[in-house]
DOTOR-47522 format. One record per residue: residue in three letters; x, y, z of N, C-alpha, C, O in turn; residue number from 0. Coordinates in steps of 0.05 Angstrom, whole numbers, plus 5000, padded with zeros to 4 digits. Example, Ala and Ser with C-alpha at 12.3 -4.5 7.8 and 13.67 -1.06 7.14 Angstrom:
DOTOR-47522
Ala_5264_4886_5156_5246_4910_5156_5264_4934_5156_5285_4934_5169_0
Ser_5257_4955_5142_5273_4979_5143_5258_5001_5157_5268_5023_5161_1
END
This chain:
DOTOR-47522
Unk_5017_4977_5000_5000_5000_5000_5018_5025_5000_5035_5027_5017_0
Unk_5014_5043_4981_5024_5074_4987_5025_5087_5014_5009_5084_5032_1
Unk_5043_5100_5014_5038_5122_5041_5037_5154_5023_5055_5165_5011_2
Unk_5010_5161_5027_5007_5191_5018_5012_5211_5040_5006_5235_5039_3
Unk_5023_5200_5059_5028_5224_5069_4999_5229_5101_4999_5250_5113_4
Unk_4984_5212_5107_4967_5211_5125_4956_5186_5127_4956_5168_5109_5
Unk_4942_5185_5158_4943_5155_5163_4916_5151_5167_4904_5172_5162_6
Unk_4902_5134_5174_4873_5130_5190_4867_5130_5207_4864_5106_5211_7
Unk_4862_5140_5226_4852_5142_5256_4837_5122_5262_4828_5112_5241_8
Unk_4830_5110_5283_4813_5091_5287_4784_5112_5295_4785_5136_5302_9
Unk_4763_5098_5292_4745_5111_5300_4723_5111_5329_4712_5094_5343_10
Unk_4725_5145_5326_4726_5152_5366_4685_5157_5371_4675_5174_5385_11
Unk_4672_5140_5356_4636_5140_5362_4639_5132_5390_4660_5125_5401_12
Unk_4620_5134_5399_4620_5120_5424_4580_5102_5422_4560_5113_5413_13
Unk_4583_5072_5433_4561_5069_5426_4548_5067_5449_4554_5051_5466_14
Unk_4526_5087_5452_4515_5097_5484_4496_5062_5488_4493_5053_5511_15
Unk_4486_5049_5466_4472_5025_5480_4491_5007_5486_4480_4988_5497_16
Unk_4517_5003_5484_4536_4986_5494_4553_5001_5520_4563_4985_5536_17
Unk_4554_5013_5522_4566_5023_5549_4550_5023_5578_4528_5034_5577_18
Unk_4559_5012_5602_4561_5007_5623_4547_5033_5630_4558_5054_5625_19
Unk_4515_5033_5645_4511_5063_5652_4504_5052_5686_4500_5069_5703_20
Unk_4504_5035_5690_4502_5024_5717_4510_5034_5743_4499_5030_5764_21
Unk_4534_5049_5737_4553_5079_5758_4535_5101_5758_4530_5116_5777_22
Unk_4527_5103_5733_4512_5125_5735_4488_5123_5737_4482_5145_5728_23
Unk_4464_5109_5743_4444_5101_5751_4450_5101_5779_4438_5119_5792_24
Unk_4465_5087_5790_4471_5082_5814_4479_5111_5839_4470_5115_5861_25
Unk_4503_5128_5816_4500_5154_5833_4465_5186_5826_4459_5207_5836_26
Unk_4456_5169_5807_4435_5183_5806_4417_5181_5828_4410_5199_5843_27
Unk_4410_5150_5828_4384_5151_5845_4401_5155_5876_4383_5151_5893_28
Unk_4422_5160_5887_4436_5166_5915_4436_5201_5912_4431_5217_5930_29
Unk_4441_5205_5890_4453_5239_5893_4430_5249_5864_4442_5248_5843_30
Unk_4409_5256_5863_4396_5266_5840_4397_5292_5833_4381_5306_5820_31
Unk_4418_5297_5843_4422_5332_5837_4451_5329_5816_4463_5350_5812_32
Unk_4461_5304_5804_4481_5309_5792_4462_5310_5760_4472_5313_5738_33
Unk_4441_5307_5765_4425_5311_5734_4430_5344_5736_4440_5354_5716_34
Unk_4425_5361_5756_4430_5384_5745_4447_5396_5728_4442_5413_5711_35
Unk_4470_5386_5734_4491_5397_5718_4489_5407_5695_4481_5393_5677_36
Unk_4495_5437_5691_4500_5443_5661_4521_5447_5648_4525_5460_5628_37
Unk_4541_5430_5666_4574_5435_5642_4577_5457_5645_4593_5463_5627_38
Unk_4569_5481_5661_4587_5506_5650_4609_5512_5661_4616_5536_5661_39
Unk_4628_5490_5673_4658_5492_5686_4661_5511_5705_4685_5518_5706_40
Unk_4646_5523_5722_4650_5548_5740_4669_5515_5769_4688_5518_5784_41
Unk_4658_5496_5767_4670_5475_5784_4701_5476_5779_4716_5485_5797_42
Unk_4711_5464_5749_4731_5463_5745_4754_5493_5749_4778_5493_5754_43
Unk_4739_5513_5745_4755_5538_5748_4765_5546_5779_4782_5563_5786_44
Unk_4750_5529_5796_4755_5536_5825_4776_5507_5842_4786_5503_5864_45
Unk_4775_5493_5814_4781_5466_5836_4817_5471_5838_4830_5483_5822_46
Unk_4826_5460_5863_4850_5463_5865_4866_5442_5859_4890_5445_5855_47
Unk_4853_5420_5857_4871_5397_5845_4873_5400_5816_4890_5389_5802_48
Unk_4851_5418_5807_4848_5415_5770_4871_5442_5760_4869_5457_5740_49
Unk_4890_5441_5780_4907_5472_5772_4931_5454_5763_4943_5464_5745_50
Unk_4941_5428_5772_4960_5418_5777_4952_5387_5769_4971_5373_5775_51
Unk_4930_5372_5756_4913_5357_5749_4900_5360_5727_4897_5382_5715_52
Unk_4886_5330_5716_4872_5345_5692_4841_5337_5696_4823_5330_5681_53
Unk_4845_5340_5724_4813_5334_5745_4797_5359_5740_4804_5382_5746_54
Unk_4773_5353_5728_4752_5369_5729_4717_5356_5731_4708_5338_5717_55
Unk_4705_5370_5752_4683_5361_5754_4660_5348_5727_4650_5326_5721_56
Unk_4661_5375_5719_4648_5377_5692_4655_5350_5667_4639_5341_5651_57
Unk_4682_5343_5671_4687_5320_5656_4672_5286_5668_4656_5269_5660_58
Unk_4688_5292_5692_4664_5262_5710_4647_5258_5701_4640_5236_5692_59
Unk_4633_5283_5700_4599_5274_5698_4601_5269_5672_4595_5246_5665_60
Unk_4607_5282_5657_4609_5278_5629_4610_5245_5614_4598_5233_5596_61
Unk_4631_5241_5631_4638_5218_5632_4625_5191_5638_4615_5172_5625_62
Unk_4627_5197_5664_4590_5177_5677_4570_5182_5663_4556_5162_5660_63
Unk_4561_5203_5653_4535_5198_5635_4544_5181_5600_4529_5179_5581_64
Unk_4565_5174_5601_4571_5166_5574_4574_5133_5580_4570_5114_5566_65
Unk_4582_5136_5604_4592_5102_5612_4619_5096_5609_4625_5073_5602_66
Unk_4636_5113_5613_4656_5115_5605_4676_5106_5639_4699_5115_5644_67
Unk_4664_5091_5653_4675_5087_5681_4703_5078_5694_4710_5073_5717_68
Unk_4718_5079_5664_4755_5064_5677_4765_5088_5667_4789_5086_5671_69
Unk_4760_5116_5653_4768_5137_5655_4755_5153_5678_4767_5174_5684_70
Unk_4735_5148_5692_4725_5157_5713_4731_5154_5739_4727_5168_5759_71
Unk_4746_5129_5736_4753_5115_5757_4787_5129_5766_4797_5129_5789_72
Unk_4797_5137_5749_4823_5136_5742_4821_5168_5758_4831_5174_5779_73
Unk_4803_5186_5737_4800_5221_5754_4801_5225_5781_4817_5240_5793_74
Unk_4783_5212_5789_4767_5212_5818_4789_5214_5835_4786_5231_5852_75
Unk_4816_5199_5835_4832_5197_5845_4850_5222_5852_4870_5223_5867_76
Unk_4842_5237_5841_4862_5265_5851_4847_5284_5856_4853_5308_5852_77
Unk_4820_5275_5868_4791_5297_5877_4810_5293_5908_4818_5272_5919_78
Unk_4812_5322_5915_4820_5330_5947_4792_5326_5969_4795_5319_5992_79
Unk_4766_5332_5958_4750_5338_5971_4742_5354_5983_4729_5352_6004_80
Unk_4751_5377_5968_4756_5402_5986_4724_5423_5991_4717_5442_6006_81
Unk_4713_5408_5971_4683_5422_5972_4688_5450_5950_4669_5457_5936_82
Unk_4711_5462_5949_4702_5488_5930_4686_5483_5899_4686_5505_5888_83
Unk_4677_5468_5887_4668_5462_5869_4639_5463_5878_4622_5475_5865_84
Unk_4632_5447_5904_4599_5452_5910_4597_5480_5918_4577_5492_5909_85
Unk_4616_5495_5935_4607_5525_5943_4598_5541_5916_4575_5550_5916_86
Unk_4610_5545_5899_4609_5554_5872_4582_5545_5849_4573_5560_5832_87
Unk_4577_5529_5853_4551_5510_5828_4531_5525_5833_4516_5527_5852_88
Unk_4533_5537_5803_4511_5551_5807_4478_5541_5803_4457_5554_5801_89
Unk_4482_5510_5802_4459_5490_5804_4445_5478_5830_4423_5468_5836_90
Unk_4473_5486_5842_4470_5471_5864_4478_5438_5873_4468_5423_5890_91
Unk_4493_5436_5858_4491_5401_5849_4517_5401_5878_4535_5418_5883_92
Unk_4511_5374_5890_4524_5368_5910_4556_5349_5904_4555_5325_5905_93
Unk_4576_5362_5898_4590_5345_5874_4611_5334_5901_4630_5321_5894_94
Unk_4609_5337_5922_4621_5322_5931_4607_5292_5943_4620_5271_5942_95
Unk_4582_5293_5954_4576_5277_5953_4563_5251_5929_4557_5228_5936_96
Unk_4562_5264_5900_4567_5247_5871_4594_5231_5869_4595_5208_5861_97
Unk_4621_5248_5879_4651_5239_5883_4647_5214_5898_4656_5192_5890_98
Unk_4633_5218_5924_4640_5197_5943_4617_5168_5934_4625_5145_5937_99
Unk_4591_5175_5924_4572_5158_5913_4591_5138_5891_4593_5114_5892_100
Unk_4601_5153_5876_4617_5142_5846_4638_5130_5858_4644_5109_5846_101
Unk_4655_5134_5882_4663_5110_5899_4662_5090_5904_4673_5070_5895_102
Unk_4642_5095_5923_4610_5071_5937_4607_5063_5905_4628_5050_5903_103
Unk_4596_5062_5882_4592_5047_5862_4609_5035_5853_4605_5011_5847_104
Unk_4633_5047_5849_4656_5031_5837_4671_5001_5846_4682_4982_5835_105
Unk_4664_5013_5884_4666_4986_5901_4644_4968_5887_4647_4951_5870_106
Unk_4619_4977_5898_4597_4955_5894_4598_4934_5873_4600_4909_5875_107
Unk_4597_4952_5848_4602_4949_5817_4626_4928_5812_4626_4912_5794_108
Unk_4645_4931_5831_4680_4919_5821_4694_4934_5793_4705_4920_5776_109
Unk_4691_4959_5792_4694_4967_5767_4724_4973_5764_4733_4981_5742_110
END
């Protein structure tokens, strides 16, 4: 085969009926305020581990709502718990207690 000069990427779909949403079911019905979320990063701009990390709230969820739970699993780990992310939401969403739920699931789960 030729090389022109560019290659093929594999391809990055994601198929939402094959992915594991079971974490996220799980921290829904414990914490139902993480449906609020609207992604607008005011979490990630305050967090102090996300200065020095590439931890941001806004991605988790992102994440957990996709099923995406061994990159979720992997974040979680450099959340301090410091709470400045819940002082700040302007939803109100309780994101420390979703942090510690998505825990509690991951045990449960064996994920």
């Amino acid at each position: 085969m030729k090389n022109f000069g560019y290659t093929r990427h594999t391809d990055r779909q994601i198929d939402f009926d094959a992915t594991d949403k079971r974490l996220y079911q799980f921290v829904f019905d414990l914490e139902p305020s993480i449906n609020l979320c609207i992604f607008c990063g005011t979490c990630a701009a305050t967090c102090s581990a996300g200065h020095f990390t590439t931890l941001s709230f806004r991605r988790i969820s992102l994440l957990l709502r996709r099923g995406m739970n061994d990159i979720v699993k992997k974040e979680i780990e450099n959340c301090m718990l410091c709470g400045k992310c819940q002082l700040v939401c302007p939803k109100g969403v309780n994101t420390r207690n979703v942090i510690l739920q998505i825990v509690k699931g991951i045990e449960k789960y064996e994920l």
